[in-house]
C-alpha positions as protocol buffer text, in pm:
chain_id: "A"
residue {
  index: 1
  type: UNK
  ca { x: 3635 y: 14717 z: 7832 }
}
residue {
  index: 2
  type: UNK
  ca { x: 3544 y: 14450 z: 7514 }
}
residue {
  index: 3
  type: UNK
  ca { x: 3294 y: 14644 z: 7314 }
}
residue {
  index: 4
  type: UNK
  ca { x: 3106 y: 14848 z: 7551 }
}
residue {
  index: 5
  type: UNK
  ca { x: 3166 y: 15225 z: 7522 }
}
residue {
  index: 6
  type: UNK
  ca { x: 3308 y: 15459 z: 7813 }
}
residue {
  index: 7
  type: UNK
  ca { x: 2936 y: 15581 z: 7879 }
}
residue {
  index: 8
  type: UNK
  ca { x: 2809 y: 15240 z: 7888 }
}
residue {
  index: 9
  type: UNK
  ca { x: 3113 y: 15066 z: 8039 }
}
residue {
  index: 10
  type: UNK
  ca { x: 3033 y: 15366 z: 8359 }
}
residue {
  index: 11
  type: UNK
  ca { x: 2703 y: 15323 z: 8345 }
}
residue {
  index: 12
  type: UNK
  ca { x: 2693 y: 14950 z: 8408 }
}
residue {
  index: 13
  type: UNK
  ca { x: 2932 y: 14993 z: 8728 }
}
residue {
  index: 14
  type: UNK
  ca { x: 2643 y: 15231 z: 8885 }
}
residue {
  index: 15
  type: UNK
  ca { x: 2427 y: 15074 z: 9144 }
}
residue {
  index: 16
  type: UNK
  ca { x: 2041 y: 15129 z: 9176 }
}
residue {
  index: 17
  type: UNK
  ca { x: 1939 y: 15094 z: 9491 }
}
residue {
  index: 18
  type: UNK
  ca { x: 1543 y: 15104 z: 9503 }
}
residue {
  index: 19
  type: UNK
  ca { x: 1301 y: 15280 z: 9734 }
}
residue {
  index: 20
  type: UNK
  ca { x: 1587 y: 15498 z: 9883 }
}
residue {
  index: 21
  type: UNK
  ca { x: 1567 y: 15741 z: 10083 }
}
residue {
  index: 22
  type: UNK
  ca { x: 1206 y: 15732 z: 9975 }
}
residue {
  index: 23
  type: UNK
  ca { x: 972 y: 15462 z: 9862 }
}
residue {
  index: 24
  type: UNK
  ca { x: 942 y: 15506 z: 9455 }
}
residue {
  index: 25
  type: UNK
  ca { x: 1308 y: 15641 z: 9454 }
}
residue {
  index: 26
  type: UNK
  ca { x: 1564 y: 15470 z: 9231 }
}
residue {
  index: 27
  type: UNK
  ca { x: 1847 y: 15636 z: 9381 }
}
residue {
  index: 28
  type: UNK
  ca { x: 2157 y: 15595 z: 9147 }
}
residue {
  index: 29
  type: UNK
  ca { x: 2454 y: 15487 z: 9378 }
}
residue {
  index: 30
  type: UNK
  ca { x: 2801 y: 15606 z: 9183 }
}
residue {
  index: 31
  type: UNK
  ca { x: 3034 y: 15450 z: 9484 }
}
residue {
  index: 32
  type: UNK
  ca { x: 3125 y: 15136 z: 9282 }
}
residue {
  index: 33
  type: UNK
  ca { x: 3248 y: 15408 z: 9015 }
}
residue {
  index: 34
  type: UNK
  ca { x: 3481 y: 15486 z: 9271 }
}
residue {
  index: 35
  type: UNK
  ca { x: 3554 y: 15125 z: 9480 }
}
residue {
  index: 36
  type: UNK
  ca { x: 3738 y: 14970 z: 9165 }
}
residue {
  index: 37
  type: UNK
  ca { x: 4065 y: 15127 z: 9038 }
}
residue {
  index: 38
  type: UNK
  ca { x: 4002 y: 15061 z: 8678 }
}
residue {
  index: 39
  type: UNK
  ca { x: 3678 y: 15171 z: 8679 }
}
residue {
  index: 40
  type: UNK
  ca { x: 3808 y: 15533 z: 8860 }
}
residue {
  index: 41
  type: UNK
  ca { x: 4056 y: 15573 z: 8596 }
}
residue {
  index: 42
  type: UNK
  ca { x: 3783 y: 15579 z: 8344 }
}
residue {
  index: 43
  type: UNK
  ca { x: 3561 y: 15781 z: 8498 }
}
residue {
  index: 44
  type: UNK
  ca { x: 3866 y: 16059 z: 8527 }
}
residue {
  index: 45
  type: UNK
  ca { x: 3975 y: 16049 z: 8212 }
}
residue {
  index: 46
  type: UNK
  ca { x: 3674 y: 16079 z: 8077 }
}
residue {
  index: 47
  type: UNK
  ca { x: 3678 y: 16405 z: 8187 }
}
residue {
  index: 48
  type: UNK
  ca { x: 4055 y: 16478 z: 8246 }
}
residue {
  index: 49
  type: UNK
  ca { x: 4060 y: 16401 z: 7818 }
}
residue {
  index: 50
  type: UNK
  ca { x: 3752 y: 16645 z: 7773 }
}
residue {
  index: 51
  type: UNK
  ca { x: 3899 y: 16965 z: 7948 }
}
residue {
  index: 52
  type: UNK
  ca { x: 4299 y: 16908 z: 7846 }
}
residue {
  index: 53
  type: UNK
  ca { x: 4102 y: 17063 z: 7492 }
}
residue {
  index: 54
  type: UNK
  ca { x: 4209 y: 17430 z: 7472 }
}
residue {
  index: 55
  type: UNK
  ca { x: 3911 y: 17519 z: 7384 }
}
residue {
  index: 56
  type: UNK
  ca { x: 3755 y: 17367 z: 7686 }
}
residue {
  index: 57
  type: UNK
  ca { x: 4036 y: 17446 z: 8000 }
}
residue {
  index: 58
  type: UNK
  ca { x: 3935 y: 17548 z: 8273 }
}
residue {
  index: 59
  type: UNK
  ca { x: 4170 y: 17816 z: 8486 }
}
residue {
  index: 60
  type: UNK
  ca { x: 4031 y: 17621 z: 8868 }
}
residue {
  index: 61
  type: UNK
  ca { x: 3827 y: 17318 z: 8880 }
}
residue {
  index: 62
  type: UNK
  ca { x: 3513 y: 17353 z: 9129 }
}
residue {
  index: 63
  type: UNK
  ca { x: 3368 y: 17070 z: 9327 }
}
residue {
  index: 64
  type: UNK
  ca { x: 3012 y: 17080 z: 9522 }
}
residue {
  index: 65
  type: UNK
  ca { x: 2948 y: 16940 z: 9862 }
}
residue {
  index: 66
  type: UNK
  ca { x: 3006 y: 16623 z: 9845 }
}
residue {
  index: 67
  type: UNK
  ca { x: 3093 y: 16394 z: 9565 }
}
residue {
  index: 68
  type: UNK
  ca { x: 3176 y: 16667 z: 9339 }
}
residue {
  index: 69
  type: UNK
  ca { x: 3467 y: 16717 z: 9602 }
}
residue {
  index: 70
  type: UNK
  ca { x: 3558 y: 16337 z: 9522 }
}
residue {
  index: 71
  type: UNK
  ca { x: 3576 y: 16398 z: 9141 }
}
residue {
  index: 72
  type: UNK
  ca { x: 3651 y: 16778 z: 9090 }
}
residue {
  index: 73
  type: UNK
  ca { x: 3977 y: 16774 z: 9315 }
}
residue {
  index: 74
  type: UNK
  ca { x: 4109 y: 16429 z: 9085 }
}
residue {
  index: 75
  type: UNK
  ca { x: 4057 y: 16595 z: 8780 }
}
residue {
  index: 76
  type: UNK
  ca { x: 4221 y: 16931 z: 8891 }
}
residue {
  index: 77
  type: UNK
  ca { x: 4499 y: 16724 z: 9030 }
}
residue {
  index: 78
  type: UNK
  ca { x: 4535 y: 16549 z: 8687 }
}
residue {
  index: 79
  type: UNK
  ca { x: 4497 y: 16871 z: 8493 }
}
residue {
  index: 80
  type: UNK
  ca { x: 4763 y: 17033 z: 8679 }
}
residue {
  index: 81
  type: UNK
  ca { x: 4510 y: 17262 z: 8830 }
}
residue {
  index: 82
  type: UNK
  ca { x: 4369 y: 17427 z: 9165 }
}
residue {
  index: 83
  type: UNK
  ca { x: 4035 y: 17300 z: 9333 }
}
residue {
  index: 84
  type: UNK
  ca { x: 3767 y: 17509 z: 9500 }
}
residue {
  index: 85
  type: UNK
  ca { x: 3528 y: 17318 z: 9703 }
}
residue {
  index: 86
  type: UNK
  ca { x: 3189 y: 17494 z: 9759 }
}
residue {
  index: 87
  type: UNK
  ca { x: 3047 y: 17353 z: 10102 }
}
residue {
  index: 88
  type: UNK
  ca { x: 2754 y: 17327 z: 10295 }
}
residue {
  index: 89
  type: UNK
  ca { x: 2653 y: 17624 z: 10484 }
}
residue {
  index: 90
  type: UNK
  ca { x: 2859 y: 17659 z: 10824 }
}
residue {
  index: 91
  type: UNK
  ca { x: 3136 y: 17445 z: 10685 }
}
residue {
  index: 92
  type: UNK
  ca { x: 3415 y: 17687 z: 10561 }
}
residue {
  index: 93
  type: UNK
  ca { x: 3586 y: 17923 z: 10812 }
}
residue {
  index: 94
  type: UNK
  ca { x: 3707 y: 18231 z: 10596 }
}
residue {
  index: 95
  type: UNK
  ca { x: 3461 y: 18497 z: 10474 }
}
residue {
  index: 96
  type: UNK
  ca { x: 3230 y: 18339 z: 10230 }
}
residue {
  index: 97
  type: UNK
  ca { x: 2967 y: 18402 z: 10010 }
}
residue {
  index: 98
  type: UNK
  ca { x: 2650 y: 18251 z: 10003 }
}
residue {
  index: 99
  type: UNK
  ca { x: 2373 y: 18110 z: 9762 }
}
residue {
  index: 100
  type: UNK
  ca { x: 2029 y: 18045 z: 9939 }
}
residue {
  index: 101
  type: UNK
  ca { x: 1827 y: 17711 z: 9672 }
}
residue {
  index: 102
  type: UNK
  ca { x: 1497 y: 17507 z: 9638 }
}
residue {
  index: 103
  type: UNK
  ca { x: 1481 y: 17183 z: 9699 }
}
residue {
  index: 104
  type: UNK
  ca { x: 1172 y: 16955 z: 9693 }
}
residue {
  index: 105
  type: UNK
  ca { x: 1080 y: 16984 z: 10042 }
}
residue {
  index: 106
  type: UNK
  ca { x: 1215 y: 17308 z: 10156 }
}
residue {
  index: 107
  type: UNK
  ca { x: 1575 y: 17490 z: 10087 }
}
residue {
  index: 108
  type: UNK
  ca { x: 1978 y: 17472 z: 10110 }
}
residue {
  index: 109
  type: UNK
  ca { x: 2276 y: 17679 z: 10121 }
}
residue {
  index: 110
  type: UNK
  ca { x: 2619 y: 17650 z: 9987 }
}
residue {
  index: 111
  type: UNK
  ca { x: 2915 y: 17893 z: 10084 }
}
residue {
  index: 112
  type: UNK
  ca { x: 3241 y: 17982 z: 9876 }
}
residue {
  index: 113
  type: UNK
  ca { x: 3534 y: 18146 z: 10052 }
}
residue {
  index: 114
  type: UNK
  ca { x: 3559 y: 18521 z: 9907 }
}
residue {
  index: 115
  type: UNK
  ca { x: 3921 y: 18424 z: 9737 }
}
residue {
  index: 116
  type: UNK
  ca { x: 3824 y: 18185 z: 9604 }
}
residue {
  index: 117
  type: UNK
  ca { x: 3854 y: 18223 z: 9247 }
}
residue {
  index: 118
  type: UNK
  ca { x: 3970 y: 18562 z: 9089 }
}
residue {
  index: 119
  type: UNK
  ca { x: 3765 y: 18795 z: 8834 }
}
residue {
  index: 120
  type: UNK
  ca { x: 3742 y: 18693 z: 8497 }
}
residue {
  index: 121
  type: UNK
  ca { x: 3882 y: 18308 z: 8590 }
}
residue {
  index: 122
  type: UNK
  ca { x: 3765 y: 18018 z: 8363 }
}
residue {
  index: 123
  type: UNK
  ca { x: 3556 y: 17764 z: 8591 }
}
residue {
  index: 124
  type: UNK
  ca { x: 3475 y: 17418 z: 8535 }
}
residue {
  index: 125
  type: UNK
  ca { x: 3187 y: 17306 z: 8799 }
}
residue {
  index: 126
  type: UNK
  ca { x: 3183 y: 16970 z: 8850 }
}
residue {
  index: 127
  type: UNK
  ca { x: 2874 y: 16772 z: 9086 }
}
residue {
  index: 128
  type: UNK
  ca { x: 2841 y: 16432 z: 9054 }
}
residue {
  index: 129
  type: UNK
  ca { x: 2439 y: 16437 z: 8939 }
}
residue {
  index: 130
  type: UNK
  ca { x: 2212 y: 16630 z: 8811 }
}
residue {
  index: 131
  type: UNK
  ca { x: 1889 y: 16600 z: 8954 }
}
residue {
  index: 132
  type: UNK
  ca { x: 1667 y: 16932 z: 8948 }
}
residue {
  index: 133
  type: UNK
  ca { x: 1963 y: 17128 z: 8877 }
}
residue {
  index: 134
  type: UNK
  ca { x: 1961 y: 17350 z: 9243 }
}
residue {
  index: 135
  type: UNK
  ca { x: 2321 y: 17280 z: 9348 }
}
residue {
  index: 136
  type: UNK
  ca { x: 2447 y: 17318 z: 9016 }
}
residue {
  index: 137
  type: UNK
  ca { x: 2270 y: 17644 z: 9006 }
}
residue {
  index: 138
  type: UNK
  ca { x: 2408 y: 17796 z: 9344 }
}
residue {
  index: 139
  type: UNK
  ca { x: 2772 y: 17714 z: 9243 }
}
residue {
  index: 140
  type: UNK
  ca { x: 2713 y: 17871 z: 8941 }
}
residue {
  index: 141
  type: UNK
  ca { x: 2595 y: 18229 z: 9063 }
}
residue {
  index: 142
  type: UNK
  ca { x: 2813 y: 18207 z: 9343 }
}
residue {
  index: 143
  type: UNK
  ca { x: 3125 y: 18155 z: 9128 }
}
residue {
  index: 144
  type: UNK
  ca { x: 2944 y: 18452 z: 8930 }
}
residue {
  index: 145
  type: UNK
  ca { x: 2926 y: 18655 z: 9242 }
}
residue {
  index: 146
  type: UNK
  ca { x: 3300 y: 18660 z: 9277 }
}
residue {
  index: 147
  type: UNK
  ca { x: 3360 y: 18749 z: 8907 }
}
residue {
  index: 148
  type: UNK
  ca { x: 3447 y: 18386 z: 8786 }
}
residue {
  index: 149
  type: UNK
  ca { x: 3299 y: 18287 z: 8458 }
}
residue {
  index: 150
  type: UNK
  ca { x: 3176 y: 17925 z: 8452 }
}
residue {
  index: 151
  type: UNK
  ca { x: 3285 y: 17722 z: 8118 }
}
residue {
  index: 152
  type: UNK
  ca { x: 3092 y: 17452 z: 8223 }
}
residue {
  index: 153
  type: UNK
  ca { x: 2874 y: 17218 z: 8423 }
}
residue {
  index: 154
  type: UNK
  ca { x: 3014 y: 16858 z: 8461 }
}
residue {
  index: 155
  type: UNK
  ca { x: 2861 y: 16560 z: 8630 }
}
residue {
  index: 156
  type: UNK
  ca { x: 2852 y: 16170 z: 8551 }
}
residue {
  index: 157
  type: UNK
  ca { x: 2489 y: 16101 z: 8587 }
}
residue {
  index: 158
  type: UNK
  ca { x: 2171 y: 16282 z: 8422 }
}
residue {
  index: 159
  type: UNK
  ca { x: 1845 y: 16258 z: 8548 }
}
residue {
  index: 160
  type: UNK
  ca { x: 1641 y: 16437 z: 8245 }
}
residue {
  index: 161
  type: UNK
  ca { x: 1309 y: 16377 z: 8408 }
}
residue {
  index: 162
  type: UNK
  ca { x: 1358 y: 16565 z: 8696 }
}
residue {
  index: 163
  type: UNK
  ca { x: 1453 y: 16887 z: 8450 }
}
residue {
  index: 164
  type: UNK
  ca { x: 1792 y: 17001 z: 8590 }
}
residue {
  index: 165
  type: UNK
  ca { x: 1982 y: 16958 z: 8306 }
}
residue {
  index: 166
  type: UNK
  ca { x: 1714 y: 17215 z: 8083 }
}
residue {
  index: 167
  type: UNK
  ca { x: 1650 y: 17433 z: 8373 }
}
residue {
  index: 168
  type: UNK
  ca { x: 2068 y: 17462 z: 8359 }
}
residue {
  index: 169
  type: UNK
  ca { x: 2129 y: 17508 z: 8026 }
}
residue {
  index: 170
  type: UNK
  ca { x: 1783 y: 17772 z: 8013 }
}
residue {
  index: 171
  type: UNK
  ca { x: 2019 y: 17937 z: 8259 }
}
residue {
  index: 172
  type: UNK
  ca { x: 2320 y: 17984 z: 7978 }
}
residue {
  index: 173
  type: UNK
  ca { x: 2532 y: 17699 z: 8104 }
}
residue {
  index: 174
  type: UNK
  ca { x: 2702 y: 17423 z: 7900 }
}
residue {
  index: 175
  type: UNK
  ca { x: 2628 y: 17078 z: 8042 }
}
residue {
  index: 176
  type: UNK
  ca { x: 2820 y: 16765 z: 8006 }
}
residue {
  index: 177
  type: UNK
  ca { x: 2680 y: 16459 z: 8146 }
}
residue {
  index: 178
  type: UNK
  ca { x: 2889 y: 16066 z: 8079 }
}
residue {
  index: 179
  type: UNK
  ca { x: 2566 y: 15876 z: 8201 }
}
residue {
  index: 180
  type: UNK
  ca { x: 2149 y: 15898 z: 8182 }
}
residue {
  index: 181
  type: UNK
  ca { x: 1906 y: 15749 z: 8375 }
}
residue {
  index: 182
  type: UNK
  ca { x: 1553 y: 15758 z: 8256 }
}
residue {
  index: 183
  type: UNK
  ca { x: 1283 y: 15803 z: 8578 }
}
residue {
  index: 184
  type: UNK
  ca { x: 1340 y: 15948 z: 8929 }
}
């Protein structure tokens, strides 16, 4: 990695891919985060490193539809833990909760099977962006919902201007971020 830092050494292997899916979009591609194997190992441990902290360790590692599945089941694998993935609606086939959110142009649901996690567990939630800070949101309440308490929000890229990340931690959750974009 030379000189380059961990955040900037990530940062510089994320594509931008203009005018998608919407003209004036820079839409911040993290698939070559994941395409080269040196690069991957990075990204875990850059997390793996945070929560092995006692401080910080989680009791289940969380993952939201869809990247956060890619990332959130790793780093529970390499922190020896269990992985919950919170879906689309319609997706999981046990009893589930649900969490109804606002996007820009209309509204989503996730789902979380009802055994999921156990009262009083220690969450980490882990997404791979934060844009306006819905998803991150919904996972949060549902864990919530089912007695969980969520330690933190984790995701490798930031998008400040679209005000997730201050509508999150408004909301009483700790944010950690590796990467920031400035504009939409």
């Amino acid at each position: 990695m030379d000189n380059l830092n961990v955040n900037d050494y990530l940062k510089s292997h994320i594509r931008t891919v203009p005018d998608w899916p919407a003209p004036g979009v820079q839409f911040r591609d993290i698939t070559p985060l994941l395409q080269d194997p040196r690069v991957f190992r990075v990204l875990i441990d850059a997390f793996v490193h945070r929560y092995m902290a006692p401080d910080l360790r989680p009791d289940v590692v969380a993952g939201l539809d869809a990247r956060g599945f890619i990332l959130g089941s790793v780093v529970a694998y390499e922190l020896g833990l269990g992985f919950v993935p919170i879906r689309k609606k319609g997706k999981l086939p046990f009893t589930t909760v649900e969490e109804t959110y606002e996007l820009e142009y209309g509204s989503a649901t996730v789902e979380l099977h009802t055994d999921a996690v156990k009262p009083g567990q220690r969450v980490l939630l882990i997404d791979d962006l934060i844009a306006t800070g819905g998803t991150m949101m919904a996972g949060k309440k549902l864990l919530e919902k089912l007695g969980a308490k969520v330690i933190e929000g984790a995701a490798i890229v930031d998008l400040p201007e679209l005000g997730g990340s201050e509508r999150i931690k408004a909301a009483g959750l700790k944010l950690f971020t590796l990467v920031s974009f400035a504009g939409h």
